[in-house]
Chimera marker file (.cmm) of the C-alpha trace (Angstrom):
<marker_set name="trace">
<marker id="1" x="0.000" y="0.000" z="0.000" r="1" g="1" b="0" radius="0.5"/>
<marker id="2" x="0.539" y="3.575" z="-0.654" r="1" g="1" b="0" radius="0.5"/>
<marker id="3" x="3.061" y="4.879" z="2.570" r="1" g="1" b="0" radius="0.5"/>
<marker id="4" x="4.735" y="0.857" z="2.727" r="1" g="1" b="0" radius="0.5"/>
<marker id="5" x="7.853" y="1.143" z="5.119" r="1" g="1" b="0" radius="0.5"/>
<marker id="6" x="10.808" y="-1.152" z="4.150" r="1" g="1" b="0" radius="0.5"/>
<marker id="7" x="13.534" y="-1.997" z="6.552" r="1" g="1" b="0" radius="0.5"/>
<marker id="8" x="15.940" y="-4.423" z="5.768" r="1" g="1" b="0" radius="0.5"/>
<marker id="9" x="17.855" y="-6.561" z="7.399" r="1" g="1" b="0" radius="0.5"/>
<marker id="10" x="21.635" y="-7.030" z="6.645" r="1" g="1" b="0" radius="0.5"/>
<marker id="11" x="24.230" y="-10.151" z="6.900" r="1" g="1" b="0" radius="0.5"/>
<marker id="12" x="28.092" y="-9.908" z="7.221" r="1" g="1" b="0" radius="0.5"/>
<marker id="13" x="30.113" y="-12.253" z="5.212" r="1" g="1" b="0" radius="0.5"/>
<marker id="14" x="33.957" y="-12.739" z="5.174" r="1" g="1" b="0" radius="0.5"/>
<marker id="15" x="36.338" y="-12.412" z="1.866" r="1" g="1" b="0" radius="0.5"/>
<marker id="16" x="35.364" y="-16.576" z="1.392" r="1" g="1" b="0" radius="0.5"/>
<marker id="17" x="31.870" y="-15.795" z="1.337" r="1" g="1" b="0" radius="0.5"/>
<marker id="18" x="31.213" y="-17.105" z="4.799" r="1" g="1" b="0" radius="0.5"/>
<marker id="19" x="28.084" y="-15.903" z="6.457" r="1" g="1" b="0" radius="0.5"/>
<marker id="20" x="29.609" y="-14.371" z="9.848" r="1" g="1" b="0" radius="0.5"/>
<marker id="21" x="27.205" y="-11.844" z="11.107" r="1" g="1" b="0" radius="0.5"/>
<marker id="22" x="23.643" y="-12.045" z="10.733" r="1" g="1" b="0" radius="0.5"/>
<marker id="23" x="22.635" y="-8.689" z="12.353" r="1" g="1" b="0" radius="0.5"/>
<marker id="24" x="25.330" y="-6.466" z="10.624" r="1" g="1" b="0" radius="0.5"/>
<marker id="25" x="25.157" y="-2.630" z="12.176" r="1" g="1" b="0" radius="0.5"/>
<marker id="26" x="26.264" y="0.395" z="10.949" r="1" g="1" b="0" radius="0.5"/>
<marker id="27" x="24.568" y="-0.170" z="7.674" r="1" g="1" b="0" radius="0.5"/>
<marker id="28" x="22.497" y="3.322" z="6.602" r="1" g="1" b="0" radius="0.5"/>
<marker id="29" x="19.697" y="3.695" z="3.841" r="1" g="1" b="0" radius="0.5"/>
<marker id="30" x="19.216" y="6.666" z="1.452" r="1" g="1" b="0" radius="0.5"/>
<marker id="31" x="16.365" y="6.752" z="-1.329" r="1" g="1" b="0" radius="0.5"/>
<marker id="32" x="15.658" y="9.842" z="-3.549" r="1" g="1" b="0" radius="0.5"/>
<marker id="33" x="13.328" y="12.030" z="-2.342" r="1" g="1" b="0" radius="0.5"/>
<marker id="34" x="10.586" y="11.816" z="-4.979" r="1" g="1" b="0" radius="0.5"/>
<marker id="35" x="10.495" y="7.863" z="-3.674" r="1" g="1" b="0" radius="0.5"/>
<marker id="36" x="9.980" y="8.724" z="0.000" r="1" g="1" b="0" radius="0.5"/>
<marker id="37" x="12.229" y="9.509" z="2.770" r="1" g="1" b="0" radius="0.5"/>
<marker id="38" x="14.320" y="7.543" z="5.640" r="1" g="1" b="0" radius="0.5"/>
<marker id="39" x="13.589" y="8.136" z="9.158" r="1" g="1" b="0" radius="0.5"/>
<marker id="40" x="16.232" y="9.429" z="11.458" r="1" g="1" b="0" radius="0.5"/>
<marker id="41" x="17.272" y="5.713" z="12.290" r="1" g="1" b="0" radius="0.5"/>
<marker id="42" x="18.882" y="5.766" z="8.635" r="1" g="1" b="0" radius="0.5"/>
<marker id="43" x="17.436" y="2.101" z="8.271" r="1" g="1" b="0" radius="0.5"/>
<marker id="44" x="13.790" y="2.581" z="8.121" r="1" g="1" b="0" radius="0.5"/>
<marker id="45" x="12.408" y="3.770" z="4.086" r="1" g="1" b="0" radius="0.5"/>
<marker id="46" x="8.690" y="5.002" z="3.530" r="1" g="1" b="0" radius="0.5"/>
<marker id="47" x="6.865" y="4.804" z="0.456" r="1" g="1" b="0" radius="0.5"/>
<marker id="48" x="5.198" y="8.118" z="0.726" r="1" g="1" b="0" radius="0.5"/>
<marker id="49" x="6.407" y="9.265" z="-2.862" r="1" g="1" b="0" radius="0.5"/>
<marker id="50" x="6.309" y="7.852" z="-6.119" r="1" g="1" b="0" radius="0.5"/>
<marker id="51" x="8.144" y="7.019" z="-8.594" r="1" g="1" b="0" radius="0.5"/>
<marker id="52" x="10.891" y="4.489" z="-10.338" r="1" g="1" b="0" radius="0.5"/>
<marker id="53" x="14.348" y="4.878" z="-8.653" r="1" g="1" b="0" radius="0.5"/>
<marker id="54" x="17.138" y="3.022" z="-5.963" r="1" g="1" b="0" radius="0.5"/>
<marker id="55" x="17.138" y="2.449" z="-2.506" r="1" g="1" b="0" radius="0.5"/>
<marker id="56" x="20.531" y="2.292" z="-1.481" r="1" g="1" b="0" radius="0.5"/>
<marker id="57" x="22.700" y="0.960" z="1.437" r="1" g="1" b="0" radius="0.5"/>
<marker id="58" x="25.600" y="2.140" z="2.805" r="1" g="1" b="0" radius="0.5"/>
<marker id="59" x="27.948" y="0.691" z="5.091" r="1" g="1" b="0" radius="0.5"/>
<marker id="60" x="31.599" y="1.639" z="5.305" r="1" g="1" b="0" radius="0.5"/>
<marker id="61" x="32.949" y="2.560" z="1.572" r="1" g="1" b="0" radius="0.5"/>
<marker id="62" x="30.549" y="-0.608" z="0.559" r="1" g="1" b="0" radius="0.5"/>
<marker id="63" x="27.072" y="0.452" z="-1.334" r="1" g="1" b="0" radius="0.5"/>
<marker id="64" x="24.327" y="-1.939" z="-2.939" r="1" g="1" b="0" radius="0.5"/>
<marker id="65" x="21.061" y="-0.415" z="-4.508" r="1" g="1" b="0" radius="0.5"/>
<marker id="66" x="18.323" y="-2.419" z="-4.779" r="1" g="1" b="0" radius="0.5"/>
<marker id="67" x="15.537" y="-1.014" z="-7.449" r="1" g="1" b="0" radius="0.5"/>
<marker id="68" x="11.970" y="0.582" z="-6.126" r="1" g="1" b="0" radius="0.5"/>
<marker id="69" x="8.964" y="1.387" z="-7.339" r="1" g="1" b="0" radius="0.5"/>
<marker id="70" x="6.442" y="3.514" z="-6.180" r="1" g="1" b="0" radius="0.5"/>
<marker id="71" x="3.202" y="3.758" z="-7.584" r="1" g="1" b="0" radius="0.5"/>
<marker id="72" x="0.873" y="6.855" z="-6.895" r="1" g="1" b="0" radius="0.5"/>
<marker id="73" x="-1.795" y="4.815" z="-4.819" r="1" g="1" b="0" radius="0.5"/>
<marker id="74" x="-0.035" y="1.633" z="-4.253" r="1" g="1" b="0" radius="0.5"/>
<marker id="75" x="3.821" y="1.319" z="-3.504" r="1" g="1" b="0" radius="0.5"/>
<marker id="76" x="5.913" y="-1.614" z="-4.543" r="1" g="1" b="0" radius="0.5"/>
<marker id="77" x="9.522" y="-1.392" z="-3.002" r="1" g="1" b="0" radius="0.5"/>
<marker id="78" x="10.083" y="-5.251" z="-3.981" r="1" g="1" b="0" radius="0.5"/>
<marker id="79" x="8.416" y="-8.465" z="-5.385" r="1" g="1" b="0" radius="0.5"/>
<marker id="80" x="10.034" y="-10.531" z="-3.120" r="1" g="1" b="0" radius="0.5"/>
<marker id="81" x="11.202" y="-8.679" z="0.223" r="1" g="1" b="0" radius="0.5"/>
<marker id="82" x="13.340" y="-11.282" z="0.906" r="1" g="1" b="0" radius="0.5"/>
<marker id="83" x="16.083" y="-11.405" z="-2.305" r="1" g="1" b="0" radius="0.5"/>
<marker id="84" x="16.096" y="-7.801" z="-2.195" r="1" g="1" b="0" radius="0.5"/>
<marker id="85" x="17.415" y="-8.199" z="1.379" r="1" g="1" b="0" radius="0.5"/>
<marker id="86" x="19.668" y="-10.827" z="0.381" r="1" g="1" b="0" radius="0.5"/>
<marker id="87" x="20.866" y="-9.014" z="-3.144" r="1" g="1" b="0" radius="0.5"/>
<marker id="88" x="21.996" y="-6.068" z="-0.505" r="1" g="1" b="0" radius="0.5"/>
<marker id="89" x="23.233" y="-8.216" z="2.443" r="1" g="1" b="0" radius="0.5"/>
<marker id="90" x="25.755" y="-9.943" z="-0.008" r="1" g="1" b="0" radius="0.5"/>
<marker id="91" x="27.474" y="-7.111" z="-0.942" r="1" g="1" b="0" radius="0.5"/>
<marker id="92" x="28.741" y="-6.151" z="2.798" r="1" g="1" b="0" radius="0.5"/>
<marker id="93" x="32.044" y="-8.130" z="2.931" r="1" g="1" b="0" radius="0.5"/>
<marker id="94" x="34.018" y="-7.957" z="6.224" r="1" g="1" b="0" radius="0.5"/>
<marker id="95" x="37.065" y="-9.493" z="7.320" r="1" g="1" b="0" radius="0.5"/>
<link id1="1" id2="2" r="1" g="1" b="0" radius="0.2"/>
<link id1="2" id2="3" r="1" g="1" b="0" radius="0.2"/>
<link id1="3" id2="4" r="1" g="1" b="0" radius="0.2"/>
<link id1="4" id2="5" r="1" g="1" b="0" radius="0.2"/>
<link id1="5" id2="6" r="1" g="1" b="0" radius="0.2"/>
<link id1="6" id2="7" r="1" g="1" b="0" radius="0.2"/>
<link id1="7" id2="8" r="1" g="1" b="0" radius="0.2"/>
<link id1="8" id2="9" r="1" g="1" b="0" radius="0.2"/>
<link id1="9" id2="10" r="1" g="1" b="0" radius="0.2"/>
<link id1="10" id2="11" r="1" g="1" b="0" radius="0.2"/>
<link id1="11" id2="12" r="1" g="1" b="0" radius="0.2"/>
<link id1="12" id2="13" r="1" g="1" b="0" radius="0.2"/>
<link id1="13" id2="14" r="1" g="1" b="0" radius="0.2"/>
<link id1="14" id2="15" r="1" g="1" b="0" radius="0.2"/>
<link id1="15" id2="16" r="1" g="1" b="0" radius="0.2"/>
<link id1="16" id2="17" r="1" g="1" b="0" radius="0.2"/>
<link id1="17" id2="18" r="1" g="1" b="0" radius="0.2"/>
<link id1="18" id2="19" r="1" g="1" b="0" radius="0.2"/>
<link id1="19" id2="20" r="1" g="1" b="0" radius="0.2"/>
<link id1="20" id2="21" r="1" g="1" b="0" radius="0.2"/>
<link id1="21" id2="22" r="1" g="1" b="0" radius="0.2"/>
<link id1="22" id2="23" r="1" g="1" b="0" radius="0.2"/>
<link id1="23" id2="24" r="1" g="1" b="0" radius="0.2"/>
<link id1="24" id2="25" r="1" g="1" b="0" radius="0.2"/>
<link id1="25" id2="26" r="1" g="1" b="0" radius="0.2"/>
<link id1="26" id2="27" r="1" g="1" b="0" radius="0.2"/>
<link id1="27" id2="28" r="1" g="1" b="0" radius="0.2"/>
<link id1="28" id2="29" r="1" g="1" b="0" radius="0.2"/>
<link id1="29" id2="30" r="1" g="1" b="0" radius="0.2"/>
<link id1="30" id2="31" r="1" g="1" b="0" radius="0.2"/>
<link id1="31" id2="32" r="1" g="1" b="0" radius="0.2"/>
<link id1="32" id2="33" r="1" g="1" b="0" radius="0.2"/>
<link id1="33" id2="34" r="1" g="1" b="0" radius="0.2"/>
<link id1="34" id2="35" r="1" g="1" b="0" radius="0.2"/>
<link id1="35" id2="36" r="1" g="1" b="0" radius="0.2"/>
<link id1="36" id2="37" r="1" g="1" b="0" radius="0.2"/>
<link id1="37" id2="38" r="1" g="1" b="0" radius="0.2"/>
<link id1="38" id2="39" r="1" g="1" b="0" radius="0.2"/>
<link id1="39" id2="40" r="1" g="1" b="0" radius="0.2"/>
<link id1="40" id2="41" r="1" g="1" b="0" radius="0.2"/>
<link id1="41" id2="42" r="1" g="1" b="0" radius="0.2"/>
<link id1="42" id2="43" r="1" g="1" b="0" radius="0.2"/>
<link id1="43" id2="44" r="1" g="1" b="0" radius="0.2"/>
<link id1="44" id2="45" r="1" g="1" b="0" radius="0.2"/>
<link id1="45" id2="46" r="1" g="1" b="0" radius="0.2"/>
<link id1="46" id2="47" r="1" g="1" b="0" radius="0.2"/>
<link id1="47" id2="48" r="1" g="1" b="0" radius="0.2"/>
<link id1="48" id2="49" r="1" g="1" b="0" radius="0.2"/>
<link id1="49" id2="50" r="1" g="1" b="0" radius="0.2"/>
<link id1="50" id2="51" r="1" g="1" b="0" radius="0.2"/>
<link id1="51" id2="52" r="1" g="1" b="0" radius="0.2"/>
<link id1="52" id2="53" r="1" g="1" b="0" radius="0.2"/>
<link id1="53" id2="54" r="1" g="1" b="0" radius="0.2"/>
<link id1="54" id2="55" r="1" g="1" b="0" radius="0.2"/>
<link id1="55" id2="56" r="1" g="1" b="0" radius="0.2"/>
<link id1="56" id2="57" r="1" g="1" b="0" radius="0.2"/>
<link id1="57" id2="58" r="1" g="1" b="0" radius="0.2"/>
<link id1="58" id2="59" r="1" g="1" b="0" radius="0.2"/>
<link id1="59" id2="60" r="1" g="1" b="0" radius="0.2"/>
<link id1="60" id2="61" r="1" g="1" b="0" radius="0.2"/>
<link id1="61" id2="62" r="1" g="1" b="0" radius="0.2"/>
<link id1="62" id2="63" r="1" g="1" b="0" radius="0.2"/>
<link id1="63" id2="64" r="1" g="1" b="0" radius="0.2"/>
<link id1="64" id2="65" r="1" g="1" b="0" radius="0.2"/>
<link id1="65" id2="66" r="1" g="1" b="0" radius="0.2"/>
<link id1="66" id2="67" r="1" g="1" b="0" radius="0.2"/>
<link id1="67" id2="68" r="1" g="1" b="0" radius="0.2"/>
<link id1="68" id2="69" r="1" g="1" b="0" radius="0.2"/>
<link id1="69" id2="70" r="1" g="1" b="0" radius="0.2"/>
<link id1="70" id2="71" r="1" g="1" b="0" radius="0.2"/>
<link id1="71" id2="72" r="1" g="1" b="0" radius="0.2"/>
<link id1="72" id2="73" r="1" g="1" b="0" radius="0.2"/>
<link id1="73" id2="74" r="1" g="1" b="0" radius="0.2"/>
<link id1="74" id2="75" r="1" g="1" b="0" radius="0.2"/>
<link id1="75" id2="76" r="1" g="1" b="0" radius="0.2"/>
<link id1="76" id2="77" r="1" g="1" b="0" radius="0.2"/>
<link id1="77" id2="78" r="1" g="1" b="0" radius="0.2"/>
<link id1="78" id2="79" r="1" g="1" b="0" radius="0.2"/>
<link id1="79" id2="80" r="1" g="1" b="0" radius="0.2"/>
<link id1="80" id2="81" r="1" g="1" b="0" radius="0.2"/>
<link id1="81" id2="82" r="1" g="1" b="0" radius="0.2"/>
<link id1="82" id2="83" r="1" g="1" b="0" radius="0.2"/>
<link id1="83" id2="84" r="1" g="1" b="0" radius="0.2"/>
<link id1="84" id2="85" r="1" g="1" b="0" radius="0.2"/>
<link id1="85" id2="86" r="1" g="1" b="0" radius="0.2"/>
<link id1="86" id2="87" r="1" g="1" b="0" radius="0.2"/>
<link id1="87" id2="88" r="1" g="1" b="0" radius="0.2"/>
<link id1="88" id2="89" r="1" g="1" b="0" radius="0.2"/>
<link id1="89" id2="90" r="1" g="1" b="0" radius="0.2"/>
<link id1="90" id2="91" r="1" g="1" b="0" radius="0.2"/>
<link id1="91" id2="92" r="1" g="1" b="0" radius="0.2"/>
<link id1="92" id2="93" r="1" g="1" b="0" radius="0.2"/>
<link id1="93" id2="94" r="1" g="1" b="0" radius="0.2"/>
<link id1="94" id2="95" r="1" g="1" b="0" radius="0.2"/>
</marker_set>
């Protein structure tokens, strides 16, 4: 629905690949402003724009975007809320 709120969860993996933290912090969001906005926590997205753009994650010198689309009445930040999660997750590598 129009006003959806998105907040992902993110996963730490070593250089191999190996999963090693699976409740990574210091991760921030930032989506364009025609989208919606991020609350203070820097983790927490809401649909209250619309439009086609990224959401992206930040953490360290490391970023992933992850495509959103919001639609006038009806916002639709993923198809499956889960890869999308996963597709940004993976790209946080720490030793």
């Amino acid at each position: 629905p129009k006003y959806g709120i998105y907040r992902p969860k993110f996963f730490g993996y070593n250089k191999y690949g190996m999963l090693i933290d699976t409740n990574l912090k210091g991760v921030t969001i930032t989506a364009p402003q025609q989208l919606g906005h991020v609350k203070e926590d820097g983790l927490t997205f809401i649909g209250d724009g619309a439009g086609c753009d990224s959401i992206t994650a930040h953490f360290g010198q490391v970023t992933a975007k992850v495509p959103a689309v919001i639609l006038g009445n009806d916002s639709t930040i993923s198809t499956t809320h889960i890869e999308i999660t996963s597709l940004m997750s993976k790209m946080f590598m720490t030793e």
